[in-house]
Each structure stands twice: as C-alpha cells, then as structure tokens.
One Martini backbone bead per residue (centre of mass of N, CA, C, O) as a GRO file, in nm:
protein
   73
    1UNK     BB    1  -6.132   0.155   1.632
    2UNK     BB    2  -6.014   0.435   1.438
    3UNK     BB    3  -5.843   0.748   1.285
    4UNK     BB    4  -5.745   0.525   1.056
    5UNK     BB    5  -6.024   0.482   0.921
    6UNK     BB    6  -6.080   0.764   0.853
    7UNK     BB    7  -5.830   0.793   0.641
    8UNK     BB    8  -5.914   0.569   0.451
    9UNK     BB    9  -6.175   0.702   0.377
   10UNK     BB   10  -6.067   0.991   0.277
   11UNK     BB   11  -5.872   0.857   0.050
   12UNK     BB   12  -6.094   0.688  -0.072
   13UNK     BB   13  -6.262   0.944  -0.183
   14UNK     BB   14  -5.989   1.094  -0.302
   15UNK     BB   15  -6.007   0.852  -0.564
   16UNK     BB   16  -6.331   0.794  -0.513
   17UNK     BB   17  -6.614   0.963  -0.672
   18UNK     BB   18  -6.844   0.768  -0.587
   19UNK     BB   19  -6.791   0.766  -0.307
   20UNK     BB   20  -6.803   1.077  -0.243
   21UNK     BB   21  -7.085   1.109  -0.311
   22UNK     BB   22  -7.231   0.931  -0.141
   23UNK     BB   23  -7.102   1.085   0.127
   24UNK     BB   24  -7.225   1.385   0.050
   25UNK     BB   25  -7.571   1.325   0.091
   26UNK     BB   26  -7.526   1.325   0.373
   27UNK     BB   27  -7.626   1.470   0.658
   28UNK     BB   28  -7.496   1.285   0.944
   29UNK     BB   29  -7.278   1.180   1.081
   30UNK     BB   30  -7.403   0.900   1.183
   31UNK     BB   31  -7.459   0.846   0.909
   32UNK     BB   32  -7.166   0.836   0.817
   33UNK     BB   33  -7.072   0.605   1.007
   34UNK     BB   34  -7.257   0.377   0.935
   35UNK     BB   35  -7.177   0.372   0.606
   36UNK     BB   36  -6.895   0.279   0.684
   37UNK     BB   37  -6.919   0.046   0.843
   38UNK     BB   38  -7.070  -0.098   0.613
   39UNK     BB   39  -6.788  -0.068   0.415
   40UNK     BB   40  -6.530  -0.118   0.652
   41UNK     BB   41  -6.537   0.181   0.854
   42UNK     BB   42  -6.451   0.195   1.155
   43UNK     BB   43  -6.588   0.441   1.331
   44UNK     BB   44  -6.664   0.742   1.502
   45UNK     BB   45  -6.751   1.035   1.574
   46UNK     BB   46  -6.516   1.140   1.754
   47UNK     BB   47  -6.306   0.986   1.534
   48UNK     BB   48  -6.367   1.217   1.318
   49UNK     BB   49  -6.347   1.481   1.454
   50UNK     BB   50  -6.041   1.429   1.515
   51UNK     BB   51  -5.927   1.440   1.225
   52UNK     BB   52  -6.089   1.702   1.108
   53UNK     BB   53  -5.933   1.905   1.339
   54UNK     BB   54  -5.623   1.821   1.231
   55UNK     BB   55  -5.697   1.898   0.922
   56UNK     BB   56  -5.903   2.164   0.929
   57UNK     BB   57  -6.187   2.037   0.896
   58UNK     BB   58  -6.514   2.027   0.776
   59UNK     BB   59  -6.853   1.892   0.721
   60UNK     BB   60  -6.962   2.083   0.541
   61UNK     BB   61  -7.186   2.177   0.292
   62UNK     BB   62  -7.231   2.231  -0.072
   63UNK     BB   63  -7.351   2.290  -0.317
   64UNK     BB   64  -7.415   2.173  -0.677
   65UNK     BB   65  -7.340   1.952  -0.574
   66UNK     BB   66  -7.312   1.776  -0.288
   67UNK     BB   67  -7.009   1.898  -0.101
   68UNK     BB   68  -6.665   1.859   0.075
   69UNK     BB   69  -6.408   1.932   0.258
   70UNK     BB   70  -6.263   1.607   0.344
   71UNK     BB   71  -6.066   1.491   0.154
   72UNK     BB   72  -5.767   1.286   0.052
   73UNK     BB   73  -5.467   1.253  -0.157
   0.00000   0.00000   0.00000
C-alpha cells in the first residue's frame, strides 16, 4: 500500500470519464478506498488523506450529478 496508488488512481480518474464517475457516486472514504482495492488500487483511508492534504484537496461532493475535484491530469 503507498500514496503512490493513490496518485494512480487520481490520474487514471483524470483521464478516464467512466472510472470518474464511477468513483464520484461513492459515499465513504472506506467504500471509496474499498472499491480501489478491487480495482487493483491498494491504499489506506490515512493515505488517501495524506495525498489530498499535500494536493490541497477536498473529498467532498457537489453538484448533479456528483462530482469530486480531486482528480489529477
């Protein structure tokens, strides 16, 4: 687990619409962090935070439909 899949999976957000959304309509960091996992993203809830903090980044949503800003491109 690293901070390192987390910019991964951030990056691959930001280039693919489909995994965006995807990842936009979750609810929880841990069901967030879970469905990484599944996908082949291993990281933690605290390194999650750790990369949106250094990012300036919220997890919070907004919007119709519901969309994050912390995706990377």
């Amino acid at each position: 687990m690293s901070t390192g899949n987390v910019e991964k999976l951030l990056y691959a957000g930001g280039k693919d619409k489909v995994l965006r959304a995807k990842y936009n309509i979750i609810e929880t960091k841990a069901e967030f962090v879970a469905s990484a996992a599944a996908d082949g993203f291993e990281f933690t809830v605290a390194e999650l935070d750790a990369v949106l903090a250094e990012e300036g980044m919220d997890f919070e949503c907004s919007g119709n439909p519901r969309s994050r800003q912390i995706w990377l491109r």
